[in-house]
C-alpha positions, 0 to 999 in steps of 0.5 A: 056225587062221583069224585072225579078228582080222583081221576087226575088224582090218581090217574097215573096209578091206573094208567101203570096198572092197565099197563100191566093188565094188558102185558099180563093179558098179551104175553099169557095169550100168546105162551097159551096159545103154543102150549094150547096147539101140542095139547090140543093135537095130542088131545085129538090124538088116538094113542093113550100116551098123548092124549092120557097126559093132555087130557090130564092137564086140561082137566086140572086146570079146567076143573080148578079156580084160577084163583087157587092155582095163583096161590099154590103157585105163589104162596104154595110152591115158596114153602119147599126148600127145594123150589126156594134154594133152586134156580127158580125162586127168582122167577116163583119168588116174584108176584108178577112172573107168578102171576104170569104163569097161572094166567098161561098155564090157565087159558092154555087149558082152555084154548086147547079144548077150543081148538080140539074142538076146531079140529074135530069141525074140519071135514074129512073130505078135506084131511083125506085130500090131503092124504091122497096128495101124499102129504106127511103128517107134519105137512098135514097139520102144517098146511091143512089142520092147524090153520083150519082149526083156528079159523074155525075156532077164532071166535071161541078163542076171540071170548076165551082172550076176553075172560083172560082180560077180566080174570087177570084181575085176579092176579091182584090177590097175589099182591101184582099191581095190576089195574085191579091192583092199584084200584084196591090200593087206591080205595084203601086210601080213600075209601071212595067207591066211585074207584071200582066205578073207574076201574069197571069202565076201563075194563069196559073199554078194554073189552071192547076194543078186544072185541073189535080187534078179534072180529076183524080179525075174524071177517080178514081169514075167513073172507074166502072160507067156505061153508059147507 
């Protein structure tokens, strides 16, 4: 029979770890997806000098487990002296800034795919339109490619942020007391495992207001999308 004392027991801890869960999730969301739009122009790009390097990044941190970028950057970088004796060690030296990073550093990867993808989706006929108004480059991808990639690939994206949420708990193996964090931390005193039962419906819960956030998102911009 579940415990459910525990949760009035320990109900402020797993409140202060979804707390962080979600300001994990929300600021690596949005520094991802501003690293994510250059790569994925320069991945989309002909010239070997931009899409070489986007390519090279994208394919490191899609072909690598996030859990190991979290210790190289964690546990890794903090064995040069270089890093510790630098500027940086306030910010590498701390779990959650770590923590941070990698999340950003990894779903940038991601999301940069999903909007290549969403620009190879656009029809031609549209960007030569474009072109035959005499639109520059910059006022191309400005006004005609950026915002229809997205559209495209907003539900794509809409997944990618869902896998971030679930993946952040990850960042509890790099002592960062998010919900996964106090959840283990919890169950270290009492050894109930009803704990992991909590914490899996709260994830639940996230996930589905997640959803339901970005479907509606999804049903306002594309309203007056048209199909081709």
């Amino acid at each position: 029979m579940p415990d459910f004392s525990l949760i009035t027991q320990y109900g402020d801890r797993f409140w202060d770890g979804t707390l962080i869960t979600l300001k994990l999730v929300f600021l690596s969301s949005v520094l991802g997806l501003m690293i994510a739009l250059p790569l994925a122009l320069a991945r989309s790009s002909n010239k070997r000098r931009f899409w070489i390097p986007a390519y090279s990044y994208i394919y490191f941190f899609r072909g690598t487990p996030l859990l190991i970028q979290l210790f190289i950057l964690y546990y890794g970088l903090g064995q040069f002296p270089v890093i510790t004796d630098s500027f940086l060690w306030p910010v590498l030296g701390d779990a959650e800034w770590c923590g941070l990073i990698g999340l950003t550093l990894n779903t940038a990867a991601y999301t940069a795919e999903i909007l290549r993808g969403g620009i190879r989706a656009i029809p031609r006929g549209e960007v030569e339109a474009a072109k035959a108004f005499g639109m520059s480059w910059a006022m191309l991808q400005r006004r005609i490619i950026l915002p229809r990639a997205l559209r495209i690939a907003w539900p794509a994206y809409g997944n990618e942020v869902v896998l971030l949420l679930k993946g952040s708990a990850l960042v509890s193996t790099i002592t960062v007391w998010d919900l996964m964090g106090e959840t283990r931390s919890v169950f270290s005193r009492t050894y109930a495992l009803e704990i992991f039962l909590y914490a899996a419906i709260i994830y639940f819960l996230l996930t589905f207001i997640l959803t339901r956030i970005f479907n509606q998102i999804e049903k306002r911009i594309n309203r007056y999308l048209v199909c081709y």
